[in-house]
C-alpha positions as CSV (number, residue, x, y, z in Angstrom):
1,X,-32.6,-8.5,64.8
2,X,-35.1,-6.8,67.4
3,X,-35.0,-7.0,71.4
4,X,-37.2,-10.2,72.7
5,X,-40.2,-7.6,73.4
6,X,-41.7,-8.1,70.1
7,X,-45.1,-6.1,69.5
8,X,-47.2,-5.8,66.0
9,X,-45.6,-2.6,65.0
10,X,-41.7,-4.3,65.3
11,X,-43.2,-7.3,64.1
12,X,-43.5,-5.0,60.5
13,X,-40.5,-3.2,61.3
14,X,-38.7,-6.2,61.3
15,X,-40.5,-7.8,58.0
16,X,-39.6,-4.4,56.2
17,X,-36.2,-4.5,57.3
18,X,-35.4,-8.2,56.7
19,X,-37.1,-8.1,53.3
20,X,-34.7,-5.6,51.7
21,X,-31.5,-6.1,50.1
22,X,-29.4,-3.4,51.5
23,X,-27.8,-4.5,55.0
24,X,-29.0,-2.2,57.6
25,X,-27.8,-1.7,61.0
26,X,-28.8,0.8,64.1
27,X,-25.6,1.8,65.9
28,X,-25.3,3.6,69.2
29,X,-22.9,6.7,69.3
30,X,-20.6,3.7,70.9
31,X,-20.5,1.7,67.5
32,X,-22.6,-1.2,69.6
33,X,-25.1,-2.9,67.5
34,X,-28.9,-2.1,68.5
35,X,-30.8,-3.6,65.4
36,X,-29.9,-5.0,61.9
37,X,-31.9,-7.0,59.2
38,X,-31.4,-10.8,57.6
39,X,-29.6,-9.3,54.6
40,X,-26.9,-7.8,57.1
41,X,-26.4,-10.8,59.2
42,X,-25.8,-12.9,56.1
43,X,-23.4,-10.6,54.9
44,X,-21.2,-10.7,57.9
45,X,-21.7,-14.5,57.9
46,X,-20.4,-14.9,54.7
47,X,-17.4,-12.7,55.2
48,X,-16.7,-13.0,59.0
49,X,-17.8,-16.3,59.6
50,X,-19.3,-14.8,62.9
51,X,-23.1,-14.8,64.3
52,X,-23.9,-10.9,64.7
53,X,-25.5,-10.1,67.4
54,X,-27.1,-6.9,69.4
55,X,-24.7,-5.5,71.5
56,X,-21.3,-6.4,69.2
57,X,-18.9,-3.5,68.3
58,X,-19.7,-2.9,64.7
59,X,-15.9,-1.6,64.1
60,X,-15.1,-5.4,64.6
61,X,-17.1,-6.7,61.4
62,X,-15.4,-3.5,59.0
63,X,-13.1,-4.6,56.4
64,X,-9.8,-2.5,56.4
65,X,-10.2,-0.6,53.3
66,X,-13.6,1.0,54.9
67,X,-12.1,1.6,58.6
68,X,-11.6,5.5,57.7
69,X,-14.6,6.2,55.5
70,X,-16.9,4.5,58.3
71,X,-15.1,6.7,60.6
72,X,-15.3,10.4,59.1
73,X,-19.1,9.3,58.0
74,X,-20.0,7.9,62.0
75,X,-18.6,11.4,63.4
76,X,-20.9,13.5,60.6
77,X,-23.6,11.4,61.6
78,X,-23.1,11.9,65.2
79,X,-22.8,16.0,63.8
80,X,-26.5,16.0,62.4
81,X,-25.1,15.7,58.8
82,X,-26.3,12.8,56.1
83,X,-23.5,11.2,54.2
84,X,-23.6,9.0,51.2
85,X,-20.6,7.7,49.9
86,X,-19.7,5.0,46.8
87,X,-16.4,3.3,47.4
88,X,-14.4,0.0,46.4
89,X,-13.6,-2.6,49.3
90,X,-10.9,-4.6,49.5
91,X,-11.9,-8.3,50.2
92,X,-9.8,-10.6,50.3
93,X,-8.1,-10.7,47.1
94,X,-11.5,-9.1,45.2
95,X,-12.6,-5.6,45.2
96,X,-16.3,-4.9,45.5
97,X,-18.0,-1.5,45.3
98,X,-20.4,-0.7,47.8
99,X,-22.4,2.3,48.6
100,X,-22.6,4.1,51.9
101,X,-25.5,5.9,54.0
102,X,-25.0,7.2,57.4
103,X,-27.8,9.2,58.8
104,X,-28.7,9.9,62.5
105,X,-32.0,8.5,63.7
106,X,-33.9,10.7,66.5
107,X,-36.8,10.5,68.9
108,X,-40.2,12.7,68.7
109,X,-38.3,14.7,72.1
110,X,-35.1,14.9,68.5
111,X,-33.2,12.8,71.1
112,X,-30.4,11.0,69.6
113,X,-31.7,7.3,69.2
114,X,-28.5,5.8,67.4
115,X,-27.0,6.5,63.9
116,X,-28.2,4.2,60.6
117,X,-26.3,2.6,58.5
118,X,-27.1,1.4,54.4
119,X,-24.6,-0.6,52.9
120,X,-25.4,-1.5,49.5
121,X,-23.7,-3.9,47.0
122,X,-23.3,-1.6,43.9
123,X,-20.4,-3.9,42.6
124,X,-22.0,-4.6,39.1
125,X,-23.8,-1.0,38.3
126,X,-20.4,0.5,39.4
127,X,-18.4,-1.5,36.8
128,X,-21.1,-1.0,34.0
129,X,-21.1,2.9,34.9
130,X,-17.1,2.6,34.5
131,X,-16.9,0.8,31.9
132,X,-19.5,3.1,30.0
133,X,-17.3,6.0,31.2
134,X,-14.3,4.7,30.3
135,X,-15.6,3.8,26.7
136,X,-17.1,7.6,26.7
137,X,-13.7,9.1,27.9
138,X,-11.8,6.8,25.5
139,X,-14.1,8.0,22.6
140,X,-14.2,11.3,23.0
141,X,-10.4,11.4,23.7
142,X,-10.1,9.7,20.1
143,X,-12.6,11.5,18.3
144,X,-11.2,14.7,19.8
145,X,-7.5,13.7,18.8
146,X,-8.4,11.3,15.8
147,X,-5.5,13.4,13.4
148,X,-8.0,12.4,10.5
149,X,-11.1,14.8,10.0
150,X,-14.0,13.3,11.9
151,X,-18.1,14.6,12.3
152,X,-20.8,13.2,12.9
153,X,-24.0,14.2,10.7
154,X,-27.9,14.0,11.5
155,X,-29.9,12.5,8.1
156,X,-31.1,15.9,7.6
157,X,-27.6,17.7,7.4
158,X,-26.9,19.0,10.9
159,X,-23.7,18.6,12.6
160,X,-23.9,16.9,15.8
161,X,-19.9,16.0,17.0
162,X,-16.8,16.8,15.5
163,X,-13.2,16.9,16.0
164,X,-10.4,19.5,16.5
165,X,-8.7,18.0,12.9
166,X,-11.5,18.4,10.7
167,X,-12.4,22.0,13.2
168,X,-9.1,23.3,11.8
169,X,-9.4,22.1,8.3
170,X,-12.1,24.2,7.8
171,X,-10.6,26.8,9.5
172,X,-8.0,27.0,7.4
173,X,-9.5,26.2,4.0
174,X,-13.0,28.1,3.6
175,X,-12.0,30.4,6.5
176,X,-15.4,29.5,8.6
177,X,-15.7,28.1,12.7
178,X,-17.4,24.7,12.2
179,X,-20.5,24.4,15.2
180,X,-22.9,21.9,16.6
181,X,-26.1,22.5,15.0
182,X,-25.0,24.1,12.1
183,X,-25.9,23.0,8.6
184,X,-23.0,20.4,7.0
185,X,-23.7,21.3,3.5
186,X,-22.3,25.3,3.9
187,X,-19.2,23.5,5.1
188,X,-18.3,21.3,2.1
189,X,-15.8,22.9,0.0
190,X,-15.5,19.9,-2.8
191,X,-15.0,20.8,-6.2
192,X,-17.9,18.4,-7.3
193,X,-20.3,19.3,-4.4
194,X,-23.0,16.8,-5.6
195,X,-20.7,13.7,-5.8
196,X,-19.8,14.1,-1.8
197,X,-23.5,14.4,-1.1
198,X,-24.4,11.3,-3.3
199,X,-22.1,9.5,-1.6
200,X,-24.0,10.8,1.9
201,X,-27.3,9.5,0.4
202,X,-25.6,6.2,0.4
203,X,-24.4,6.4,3.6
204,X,-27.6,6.9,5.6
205,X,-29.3,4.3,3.2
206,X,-26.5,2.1,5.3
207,X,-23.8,1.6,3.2
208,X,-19.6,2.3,3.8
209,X,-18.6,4.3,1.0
210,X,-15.1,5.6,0.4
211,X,-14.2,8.3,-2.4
212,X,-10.9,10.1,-3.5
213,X,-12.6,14.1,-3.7
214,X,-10.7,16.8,-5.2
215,X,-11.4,19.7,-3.2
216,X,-11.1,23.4,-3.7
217,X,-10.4,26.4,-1.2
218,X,-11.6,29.8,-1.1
219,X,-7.6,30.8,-1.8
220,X,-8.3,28.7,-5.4
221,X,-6.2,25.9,-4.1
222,X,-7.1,22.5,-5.2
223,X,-6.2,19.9,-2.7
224,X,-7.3,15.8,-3.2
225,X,-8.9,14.1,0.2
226,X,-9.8,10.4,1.3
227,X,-13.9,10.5,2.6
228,X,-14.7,7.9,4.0
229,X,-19.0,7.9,5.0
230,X,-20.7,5.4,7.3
231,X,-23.9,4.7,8.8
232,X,-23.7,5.0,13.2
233,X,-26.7,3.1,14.8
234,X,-27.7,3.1,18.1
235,X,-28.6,-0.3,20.4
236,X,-31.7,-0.6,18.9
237,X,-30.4,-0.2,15.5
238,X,-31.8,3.3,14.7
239,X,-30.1,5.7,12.2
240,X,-27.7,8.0,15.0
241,X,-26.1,9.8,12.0
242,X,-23.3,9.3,9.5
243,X,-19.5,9.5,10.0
244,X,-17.7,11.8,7.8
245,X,-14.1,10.7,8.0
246,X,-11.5,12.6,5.7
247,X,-7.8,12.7,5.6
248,X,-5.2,14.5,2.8
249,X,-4.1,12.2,0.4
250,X,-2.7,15.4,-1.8
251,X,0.8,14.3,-1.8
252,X,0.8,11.1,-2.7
253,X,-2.1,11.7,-5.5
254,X,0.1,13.9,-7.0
255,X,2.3,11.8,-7.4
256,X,0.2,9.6,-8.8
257,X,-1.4,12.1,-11.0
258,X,2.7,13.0,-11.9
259,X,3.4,9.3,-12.5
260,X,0.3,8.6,-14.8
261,X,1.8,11.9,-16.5
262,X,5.3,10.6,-16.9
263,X,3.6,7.0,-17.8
264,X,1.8,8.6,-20.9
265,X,4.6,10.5,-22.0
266,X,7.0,7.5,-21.6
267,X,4.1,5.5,-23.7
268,X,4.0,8.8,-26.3
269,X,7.5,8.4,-26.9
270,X,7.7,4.9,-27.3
271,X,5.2,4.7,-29.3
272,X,6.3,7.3,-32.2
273,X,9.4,6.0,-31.7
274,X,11.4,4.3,-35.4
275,X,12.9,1.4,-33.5
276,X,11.0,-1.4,-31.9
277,X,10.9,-1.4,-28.1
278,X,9.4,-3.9,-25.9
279,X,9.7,-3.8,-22.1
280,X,9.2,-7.2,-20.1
281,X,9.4,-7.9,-16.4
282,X,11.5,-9.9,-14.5
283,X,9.9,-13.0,-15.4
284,X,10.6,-12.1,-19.3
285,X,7.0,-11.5,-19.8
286,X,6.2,-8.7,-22.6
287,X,4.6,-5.3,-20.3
288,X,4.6,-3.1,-23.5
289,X,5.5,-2.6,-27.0
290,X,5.4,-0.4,-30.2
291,X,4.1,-0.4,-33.5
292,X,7.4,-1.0,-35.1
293,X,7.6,-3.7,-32.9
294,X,4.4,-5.0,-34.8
295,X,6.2,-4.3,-38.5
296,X,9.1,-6.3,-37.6
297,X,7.2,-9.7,-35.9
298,X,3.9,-9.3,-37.2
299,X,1.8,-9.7,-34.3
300,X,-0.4,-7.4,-32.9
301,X,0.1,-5.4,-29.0
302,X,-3.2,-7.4,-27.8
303,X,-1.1,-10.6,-28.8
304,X,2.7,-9.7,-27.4
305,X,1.3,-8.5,-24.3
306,X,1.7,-10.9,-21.3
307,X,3.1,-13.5,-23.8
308,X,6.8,-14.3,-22.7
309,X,9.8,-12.9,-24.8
310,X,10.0,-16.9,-26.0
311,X,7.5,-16.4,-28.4
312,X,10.1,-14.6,-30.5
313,X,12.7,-17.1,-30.5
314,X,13.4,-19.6,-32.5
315,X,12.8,-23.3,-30.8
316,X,16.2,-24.7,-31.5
317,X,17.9,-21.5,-29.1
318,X,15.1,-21.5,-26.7
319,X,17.1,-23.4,-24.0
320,X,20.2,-21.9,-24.5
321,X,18.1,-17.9,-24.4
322,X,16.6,-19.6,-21.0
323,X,20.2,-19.6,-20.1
324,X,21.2,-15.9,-20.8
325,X,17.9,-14.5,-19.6
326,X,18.4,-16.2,-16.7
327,X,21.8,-14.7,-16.2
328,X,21.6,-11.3,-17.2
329,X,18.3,-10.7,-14.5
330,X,20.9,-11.6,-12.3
331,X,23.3,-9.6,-13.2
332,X,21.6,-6.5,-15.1
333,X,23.8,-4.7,-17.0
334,X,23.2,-2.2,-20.5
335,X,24.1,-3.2,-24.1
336,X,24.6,-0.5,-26.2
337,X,23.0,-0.6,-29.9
338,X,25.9,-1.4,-32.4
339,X,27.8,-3.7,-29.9
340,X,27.4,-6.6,-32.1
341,X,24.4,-8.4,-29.9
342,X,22.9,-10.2,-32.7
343,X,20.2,-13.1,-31.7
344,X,17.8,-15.4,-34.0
345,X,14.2,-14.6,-33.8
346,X,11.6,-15.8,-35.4
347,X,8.1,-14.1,-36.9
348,X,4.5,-14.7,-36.2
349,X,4.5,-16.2,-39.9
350,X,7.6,-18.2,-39.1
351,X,10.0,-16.6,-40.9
352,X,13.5,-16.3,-39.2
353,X,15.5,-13.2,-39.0
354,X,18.3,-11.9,-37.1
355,X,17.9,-9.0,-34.7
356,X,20.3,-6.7,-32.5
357,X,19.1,-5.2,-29.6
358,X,20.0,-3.0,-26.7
359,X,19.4,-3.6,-23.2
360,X,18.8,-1.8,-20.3
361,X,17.4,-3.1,-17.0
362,X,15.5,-0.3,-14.5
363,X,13.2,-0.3,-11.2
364,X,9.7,1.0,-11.1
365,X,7.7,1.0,-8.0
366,X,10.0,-1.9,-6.7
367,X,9.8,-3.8,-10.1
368,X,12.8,-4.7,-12.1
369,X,11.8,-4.1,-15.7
370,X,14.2,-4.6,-19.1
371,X,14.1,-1.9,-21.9
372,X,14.9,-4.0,-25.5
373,X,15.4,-2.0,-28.4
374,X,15.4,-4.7,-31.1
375,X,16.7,-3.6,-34.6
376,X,16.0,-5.9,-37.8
377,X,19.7,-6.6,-39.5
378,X,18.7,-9.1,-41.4
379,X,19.5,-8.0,-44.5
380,X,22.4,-6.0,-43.2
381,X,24.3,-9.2,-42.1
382,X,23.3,-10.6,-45.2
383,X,24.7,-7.8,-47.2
384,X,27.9,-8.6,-44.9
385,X,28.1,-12.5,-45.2
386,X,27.9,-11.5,-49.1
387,X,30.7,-9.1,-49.1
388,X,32.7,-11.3,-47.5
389,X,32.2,-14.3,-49.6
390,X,33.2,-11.9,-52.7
391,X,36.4,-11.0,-50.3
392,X,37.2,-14.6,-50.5
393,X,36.4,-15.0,-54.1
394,X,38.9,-12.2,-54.8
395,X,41.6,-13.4,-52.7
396,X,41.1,-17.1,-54.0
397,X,41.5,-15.9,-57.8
398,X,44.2,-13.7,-56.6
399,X,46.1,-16.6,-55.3
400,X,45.8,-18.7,-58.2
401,X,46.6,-16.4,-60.7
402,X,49.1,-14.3,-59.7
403,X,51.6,-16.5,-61.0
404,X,50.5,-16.5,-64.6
405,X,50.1,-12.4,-64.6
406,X,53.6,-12.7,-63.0
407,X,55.3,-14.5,-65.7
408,X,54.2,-12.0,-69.4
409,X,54.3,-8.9,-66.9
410,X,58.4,-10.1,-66.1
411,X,59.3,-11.5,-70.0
412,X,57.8,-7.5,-70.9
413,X,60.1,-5.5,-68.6
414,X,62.8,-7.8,-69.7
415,X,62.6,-6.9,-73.7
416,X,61.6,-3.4,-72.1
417,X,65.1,-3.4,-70.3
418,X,67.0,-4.8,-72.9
419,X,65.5,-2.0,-75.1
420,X,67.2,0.7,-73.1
421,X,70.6,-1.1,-72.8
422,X,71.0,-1.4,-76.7
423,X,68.6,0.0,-79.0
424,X,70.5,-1.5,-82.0
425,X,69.6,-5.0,-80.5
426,X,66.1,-4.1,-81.4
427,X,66.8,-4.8,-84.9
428,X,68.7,-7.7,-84.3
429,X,66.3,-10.2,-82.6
430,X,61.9,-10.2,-83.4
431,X,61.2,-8.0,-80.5
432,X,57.9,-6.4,-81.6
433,X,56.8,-10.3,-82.1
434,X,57.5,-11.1,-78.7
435,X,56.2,-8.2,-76.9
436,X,52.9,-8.7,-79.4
437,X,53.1,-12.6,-78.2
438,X,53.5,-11.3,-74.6
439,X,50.4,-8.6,-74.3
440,X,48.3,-11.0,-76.0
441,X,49.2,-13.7,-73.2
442,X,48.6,-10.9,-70.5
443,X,45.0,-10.1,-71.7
444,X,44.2,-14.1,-71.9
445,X,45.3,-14.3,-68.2
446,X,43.2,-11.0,-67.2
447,X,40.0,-12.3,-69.1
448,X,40.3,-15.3,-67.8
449,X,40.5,-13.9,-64.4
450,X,37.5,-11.9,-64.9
451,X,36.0,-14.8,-66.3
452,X,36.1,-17.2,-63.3
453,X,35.4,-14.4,-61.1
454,X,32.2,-13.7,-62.5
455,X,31.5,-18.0,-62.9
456,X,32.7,-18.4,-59.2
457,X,30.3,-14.5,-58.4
458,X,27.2,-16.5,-59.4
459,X,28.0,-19.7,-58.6
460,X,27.7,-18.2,-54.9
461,X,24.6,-16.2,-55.7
């Protein structure tokens, strides 16, 4: 504080000096301590645990970290020269920022009265400035390097930021240098112009809108981008501009647009195709089917779809189609048409027929799917079961009846053989009556054969 010899004028001095909240102390050029305020002397207090006092080196209350800088400022100070300096102390195991004023203090003769010195706890401005830096540097460095097209538009169309990404987009595609100030509306190269700016409109109304755009360049090349808009605001909530975000999604809408081709194509063909086709997923649940898939069940698409391929099997075989399902999405293999898969189904109206089909199991986007191609052989297998019943029919009369076509047939080439060995037997013995006798047992045997063919025919019918 000041010498015992108070007077009115360091009665104020000292009032001024103890009221403010920077320390302050008056050094000689020998670092010994000639006046200092309350705020210093509770400072050193807190830190030092130590009274200070007039006449103390000052260099003994100086925290490590500030040894030097106190040093190279005291010597300017002693040069005539003003120093202010912002630096972080170490104390303790804190660090507090703190800024520094040296300045020398003369007499009205400019005699050298001692040097000043302002330390000021900056700790908390400090941080905030950093922090505000840090979160500018760290923005800028992103919006700079963001790799998706980024700029920031004014309500009324003028570019205020952007980035190098969407810089060298432009570059590239309309062949124009992008600039602060300019006018964002001779930049926009979509193919549908209006449909980007309606989507601004919402943007600075406050919404987040995000649009697929098909763009074109001034080479005539057509390329698809994400846009992304939305509203910035500032701390008090006013309208700073809108974000135009973009990035290429040419490739994979291609391949979407190539996909949706193939899909159509795929749906073209099965359609028109003249077998009935369904497709189900790996939980057996219908995904598509055709018209002749209609003609042979009787339901409609709008009723097969999402209905599981149980609808179309009989009750009684339902556990036992649980089964095979079961197994062959397990095991996925292809069954040709014609390799005798035949399996009961059953009709919307409830009628039971017997189908073939074809299998084949394939991926799509990670999904295992199953191709059927279901063919109606009803009355094919039908036609079979008949054709073998009249088999049997045939070789059952066959059986029975061979014997008696055997006998007349053997008693004809006997009178036949005994004919050629001596004709003058013929006129010896009635051989006309007993070939007569013979034929005439022959054609009883055949039409009796043809008789219980045709009984036994219908009696199957």
């Amino acid at each position: 504080m000041l010498n015992s010899s108070e007077t009115p004028l360091s009665n104020t001095l000292k009032a001024i000096l103890d009221s403010s909240p920077e320390s302050f102390v008056l050094l000689s050029a020998k670092h010994s301590v000639i006046l200092y305020n309350r705020t210093l002397q509770l400072t050193i207090y807190r830190f030092f645990n130590k009274s200070l006092q007039i006449g103390d080196d000052y260099q003994d209350y100086l925290f490590e970290s500030t040894r030097q800088l106190y040093a190279n400022s005291f010597q300017k100070a002693l040069n005539g020269e003003v120093t202010i300096v912002q630096d972080e102390a170490i104390v303790g195991d804190k660090t507090i920022w703190l800024e520094y004023k040296m300045n020398p203090v003369y007499d009205t003769n400019h005699e050298l009265v001692g040097i000043a010195l302002y330390v000021k706890n900056i700790d908390a401005q400090k941080k905030a400035e950093l922090a505000l830096e840090y979160t500018n540097t760290t923005y800028e460095a992103i919006f700079a390097n963001n790799t998706e097209g980024l700029i920031l538009v004014s309500k009324d169309f003028k570019i205020l930021q952007f980035n190098n990404a969407i810089a060298r987009r432009i570059f590239e595609n309309l062949g124009k240098k992008i600039y602060v100030g300019a006018d964002f509306r001779t930049f926009i190269y979509a193919k549908y112009p209006q449909e980007l700016l309606d989507v601004f409109a919402l943007a600075v109304s406050g919404e987040t809108i995000e649009r697929e755009i098909l763009t074109s360049t001034v080479y005539g090349e057509d390329i698809w981008f994400m846009v992304k808009m939305y509203p910035v605001f500032d701390k008090h909530q006013q309208l700073l501009g809108v974000v135009v975000q973009s990035f290429s999604i040419d490739e994979r809408k291609n391949a979407e647009i190539s996909m949706q081709e193939s899909e159509m194509k795929f749906r073209r063909i099965i359609e028109t195709a003249p077998i009935a086709i369904l497709i189900v997923d790996n939980q057996m649940k219908i995904t598509l089917c055709n018209p002749e898939t209609e003609k042979i069940f009787g339901y409609t698409y709008d009723e097969l779809f999402n209905q599981h391929i149980d609808l179309l099997i009989p009750q009684r075989f339902k556990n036992s189609h649980h089964l095979h399902t079961a197994e062959y999405l397990e095991m996925p293999r292809m069954y040709q048409m014609g390799a005798g898969r035949f399996i009961p189904s059953i009709t919307k109206e409830g009628k039971e027929i017997i189908v073939e089909v074809s299998l084949n199991a394939f991926v799509i986007n990670g999904k295992q799917l199953v191709l059927a191609m279901i063919q109606d052989v009803t009355g094919r297998i039908q036609n079979e079961i008949q054709l073998k019943e009249q088999v049997q029919i045939l070789e059952k009369i066959a059986w029975q009846h061979s014997h008696e076509i055997r006998r007349p047939v053997a008693n004809i080439k006997g009178l036949i053989d005994l004919i050629n060995m001596d004709h003058e037997a013929i006129h010896s013995i009635p051989t006309w009556t007993f070939l007569e006798q013979e034929v005439e047992t022959l054609d009883k045997v055949i039409h009796k054969i043809v008789a219980d063919t045709y009984r036994d025919y219908k009696g199957k019918k």
